[in-house]
N, CA, C and O of each residue as an XYZ file, in Angstrom:
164
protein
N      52.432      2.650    -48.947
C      51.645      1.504    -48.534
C      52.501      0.239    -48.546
O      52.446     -0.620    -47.666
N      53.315      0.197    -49.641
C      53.845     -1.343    -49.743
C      55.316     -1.071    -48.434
O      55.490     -2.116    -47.807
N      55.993     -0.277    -48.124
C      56.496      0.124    -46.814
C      55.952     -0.613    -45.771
O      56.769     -1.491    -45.496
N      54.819     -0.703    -44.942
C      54.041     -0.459    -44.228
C      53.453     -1.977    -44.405
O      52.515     -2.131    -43.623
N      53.672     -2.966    -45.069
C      52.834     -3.500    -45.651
C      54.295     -4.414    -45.256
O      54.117     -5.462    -44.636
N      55.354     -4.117    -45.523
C      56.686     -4.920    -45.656
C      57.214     -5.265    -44.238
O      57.825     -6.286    -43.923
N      56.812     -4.062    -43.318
C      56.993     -3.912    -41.751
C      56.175     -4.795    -41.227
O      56.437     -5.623    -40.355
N      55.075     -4.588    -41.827
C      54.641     -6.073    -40.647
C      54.311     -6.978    -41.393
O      53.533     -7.741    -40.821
N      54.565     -7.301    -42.550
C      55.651     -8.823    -42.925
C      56.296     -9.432    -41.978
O      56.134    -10.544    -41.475
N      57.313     -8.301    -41.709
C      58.794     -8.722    -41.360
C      58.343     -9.133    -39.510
O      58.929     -9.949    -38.799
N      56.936     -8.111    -39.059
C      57.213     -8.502    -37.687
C      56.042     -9.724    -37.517
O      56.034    -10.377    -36.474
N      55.315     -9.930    -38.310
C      54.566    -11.258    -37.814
C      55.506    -12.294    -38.120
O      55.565    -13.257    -37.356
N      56.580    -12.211    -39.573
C      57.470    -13.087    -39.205
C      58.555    -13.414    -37.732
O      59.043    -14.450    -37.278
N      58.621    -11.669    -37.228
C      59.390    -12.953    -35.855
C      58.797    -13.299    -35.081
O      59.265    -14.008    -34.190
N      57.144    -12.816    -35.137
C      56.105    -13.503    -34.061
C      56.045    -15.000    -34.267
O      56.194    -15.791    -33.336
N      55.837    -15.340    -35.443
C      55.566    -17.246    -35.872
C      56.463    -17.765    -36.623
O      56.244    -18.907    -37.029
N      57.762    -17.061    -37.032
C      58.927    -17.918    -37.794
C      59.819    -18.688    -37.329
O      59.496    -19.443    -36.412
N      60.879    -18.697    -37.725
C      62.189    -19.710    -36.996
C      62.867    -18.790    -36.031
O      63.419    -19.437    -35.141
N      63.012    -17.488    -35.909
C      63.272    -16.670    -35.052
C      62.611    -16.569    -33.848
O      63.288    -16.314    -32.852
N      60.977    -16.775    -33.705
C      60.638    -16.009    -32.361
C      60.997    -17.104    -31.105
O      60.374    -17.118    -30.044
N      61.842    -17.790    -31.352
C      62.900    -17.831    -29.964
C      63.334    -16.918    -29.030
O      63.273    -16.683    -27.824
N      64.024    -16.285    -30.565
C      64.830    -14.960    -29.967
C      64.396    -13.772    -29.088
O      65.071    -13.002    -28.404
N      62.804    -13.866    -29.351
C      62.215    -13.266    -28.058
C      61.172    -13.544    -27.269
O      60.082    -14.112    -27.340
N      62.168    -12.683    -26.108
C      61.817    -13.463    -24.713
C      61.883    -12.236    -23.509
O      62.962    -11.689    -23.284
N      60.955    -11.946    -22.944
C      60.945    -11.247    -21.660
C      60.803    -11.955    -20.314
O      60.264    -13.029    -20.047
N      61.455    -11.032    -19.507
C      61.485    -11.972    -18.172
C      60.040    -11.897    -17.584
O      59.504    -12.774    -16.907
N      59.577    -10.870    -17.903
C      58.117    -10.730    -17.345
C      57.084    -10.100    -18.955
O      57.050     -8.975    -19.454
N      56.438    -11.268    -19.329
C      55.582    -10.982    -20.275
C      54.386    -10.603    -19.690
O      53.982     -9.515    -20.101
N      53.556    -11.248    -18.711
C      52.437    -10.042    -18.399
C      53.043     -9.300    -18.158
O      52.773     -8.607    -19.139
N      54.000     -8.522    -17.442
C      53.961     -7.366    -17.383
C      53.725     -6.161    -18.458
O      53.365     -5.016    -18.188
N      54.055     -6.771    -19.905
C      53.900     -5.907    -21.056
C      52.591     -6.550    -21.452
O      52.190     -5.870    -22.397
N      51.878     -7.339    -21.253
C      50.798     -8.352    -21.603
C      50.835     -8.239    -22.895
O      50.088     -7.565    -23.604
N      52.113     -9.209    -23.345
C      53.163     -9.511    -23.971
C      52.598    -11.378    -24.507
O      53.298    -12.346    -24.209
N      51.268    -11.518    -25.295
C      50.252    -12.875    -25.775
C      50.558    -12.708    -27.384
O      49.837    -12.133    -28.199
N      51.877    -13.392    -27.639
C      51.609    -13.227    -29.352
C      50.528    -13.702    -29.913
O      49.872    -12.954    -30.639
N      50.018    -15.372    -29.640
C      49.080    -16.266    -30.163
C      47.955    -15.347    -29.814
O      47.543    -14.969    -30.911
N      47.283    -14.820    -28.947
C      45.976    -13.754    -28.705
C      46.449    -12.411    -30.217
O      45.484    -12.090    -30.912
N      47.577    -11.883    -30.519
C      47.644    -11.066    -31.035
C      47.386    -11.756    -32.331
O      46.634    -11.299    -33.192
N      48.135    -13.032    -32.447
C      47.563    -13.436    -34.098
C      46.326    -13.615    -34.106
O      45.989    -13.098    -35.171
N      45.573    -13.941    -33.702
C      44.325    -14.261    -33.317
C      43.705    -13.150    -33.862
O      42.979    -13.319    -34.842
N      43.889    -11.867    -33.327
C      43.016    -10.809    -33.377
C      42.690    -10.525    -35.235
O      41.932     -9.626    -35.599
């Protein structure tokens, strides 16, 4: 559990930290690719 628990720590941190610069697609709808809708949820 605490595994699992550490993983998406680590990935909501590059959704809203000093990192999510670093990603970037050339076509985000195409993956309908809405972090702020995903925090949301």
């Amino acid at each position: 559990v605490e595994r699992v628990a550490n993983m998406l720590n680590y990935f909501l941190l590059q959704l809203v930290g000093p990192q999510r610069r670093a990603l970037s697609l050339k076509d985000p709808e195409k993956y309908e690719f809405r972090p702020k809708k995903l925090l949301k949820q």
